[in-house]
N, C-alpha and C positions, 0 to 999 in steps of 0.2 A: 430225197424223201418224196415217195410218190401223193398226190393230193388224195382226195377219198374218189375222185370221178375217174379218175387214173387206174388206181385201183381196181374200181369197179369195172371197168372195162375192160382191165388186164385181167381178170377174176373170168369173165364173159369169156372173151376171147378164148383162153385157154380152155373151156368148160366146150364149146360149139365145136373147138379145133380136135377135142376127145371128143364128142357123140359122132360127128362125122366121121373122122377117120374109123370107127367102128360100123356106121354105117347104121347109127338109130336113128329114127326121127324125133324131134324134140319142139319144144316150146323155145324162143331163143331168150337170152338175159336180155334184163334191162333193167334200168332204173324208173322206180317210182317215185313221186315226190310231190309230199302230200305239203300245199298251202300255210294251211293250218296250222300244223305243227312245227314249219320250218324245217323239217327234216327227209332225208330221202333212203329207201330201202334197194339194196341191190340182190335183184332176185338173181339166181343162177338160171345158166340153160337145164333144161328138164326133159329127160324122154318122155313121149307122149304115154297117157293113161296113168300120171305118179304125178303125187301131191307133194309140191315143193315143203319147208319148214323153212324159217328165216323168223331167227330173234328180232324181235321188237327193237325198235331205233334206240337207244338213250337220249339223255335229255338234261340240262341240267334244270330244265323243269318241271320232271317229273319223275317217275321210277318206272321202266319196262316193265311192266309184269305178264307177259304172256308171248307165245308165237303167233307170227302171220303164216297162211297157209295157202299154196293158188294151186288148181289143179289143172294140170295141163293135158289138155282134150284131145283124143285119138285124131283132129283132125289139125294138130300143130299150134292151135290157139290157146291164150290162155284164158280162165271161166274167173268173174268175179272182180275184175282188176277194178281195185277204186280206191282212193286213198281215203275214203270214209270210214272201208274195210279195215284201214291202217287203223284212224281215228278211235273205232269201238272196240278192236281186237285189246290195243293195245294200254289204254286212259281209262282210267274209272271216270262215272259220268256226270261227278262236282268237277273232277279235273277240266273235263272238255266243256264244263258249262263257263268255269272263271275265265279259261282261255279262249274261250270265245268274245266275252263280254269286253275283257283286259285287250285282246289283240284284235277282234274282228276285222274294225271298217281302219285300223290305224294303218299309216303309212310307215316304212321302212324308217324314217326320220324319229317318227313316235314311236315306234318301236324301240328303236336306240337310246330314247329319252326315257323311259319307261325301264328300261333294263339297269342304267344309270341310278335312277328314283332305288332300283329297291336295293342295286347293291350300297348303294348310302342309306340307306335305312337300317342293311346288315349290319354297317359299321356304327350308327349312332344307338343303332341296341346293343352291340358289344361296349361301348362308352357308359353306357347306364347301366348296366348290367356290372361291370367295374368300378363307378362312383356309389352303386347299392352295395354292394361288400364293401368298402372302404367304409362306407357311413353306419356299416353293420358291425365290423370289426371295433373301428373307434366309440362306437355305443356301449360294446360290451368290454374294453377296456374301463370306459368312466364307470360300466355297473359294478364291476369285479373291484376297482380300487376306490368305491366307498362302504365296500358290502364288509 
C-alpha cells in the first residue's frame, strides 16, 4: 500500500510524464503543507494559463467544505501558493480561531496529549450519556409501578 507522499508523487510524475510527452508547458506538481492544520494538499501538474481545482484536505477535525484553486501563469509558475490560502478557503473562521488557540505554540508531544484528552472525554460522555438513560429508565419503571 502506497503512503499518501508516494502517492502523491506517483500522481505528479505520471501528470509531468503526459504534458511533456505532449509537449505543453505546465506548472509542475507538488505538495503543499500547511502547519496549521497538520495536513498536506497534492496539487497536480497544470498547463500554463488553467486554474487547477483540488478538494479540501479532510480532517478529523473538521469538515472540508469547499475547493483550493491555483492558477498556473503563462510563465510556468504558480500565482497564490500559501497555506493560508489552504487555511481560509477551506475552515470557517471559529474553526481556525479554536485551532489556533488549542494547537498554536504546542509542541508535537502536546499535541498528542491533547488529542488523548478529548478522545477520553468522547468516551466518558458516552458513559454519562449511558448511566442518564439507565437512571431514566429505572425512574420511570418506579413511576409506572406506583401510578
Amino acid at each position: 500500500m502506497l503512503t499518501r507522499e508516494a502517492a502523491c508523487f506517483e500522481q505528479e510524475q505520471t501528470e509531468m510524464d503526459n504534458l511533456t510527452a505532449n509537449g505543453t508547458s505546465y506548472c509542475p506538481a507538488f505538495e503543499m503543507i500547511s502547519n496549521m492544520l497538520c495536513v498536506a494538499v497534492c496539487w497536480p501538474a497544470t498547463p500554463v494559463n488553467t486554474t487547477a481545482l483540488v478538494d479540501c484536505p479532510a480532517s478529523k477535525w473538521w469538515k472540508a467544505r469547499n475547493e483550493l484553486q491555483l492558477f498556473c501563469q503563462s510563465d510556468g509558475h504558480w500565482s497564490n501558493v500559501s497555506s493560508e490560502q489552504m487555511v481560509a478557503n477551506c475552515i470557517d473562521e471559529t474553526t481556525i480561531h479554536l485551532i489556533g488557540r488549542v494547537f498554536g505554540t504546542a509542541t508535537e508531544e502536546q499535541i498528542q496529549l491533547k488529542e488523548h484528552i478529548v478522545e477520553n472525554t468522547k468516551i466518558l460522555q458516552i458513559f454519562g450519556y449511558s448511566i442518564s438513560l439507565a437512571s431514566l429508565i429505572v425512574s420511570l419503571v418506579i413511576f409506572y409501578s406506583f401510578r
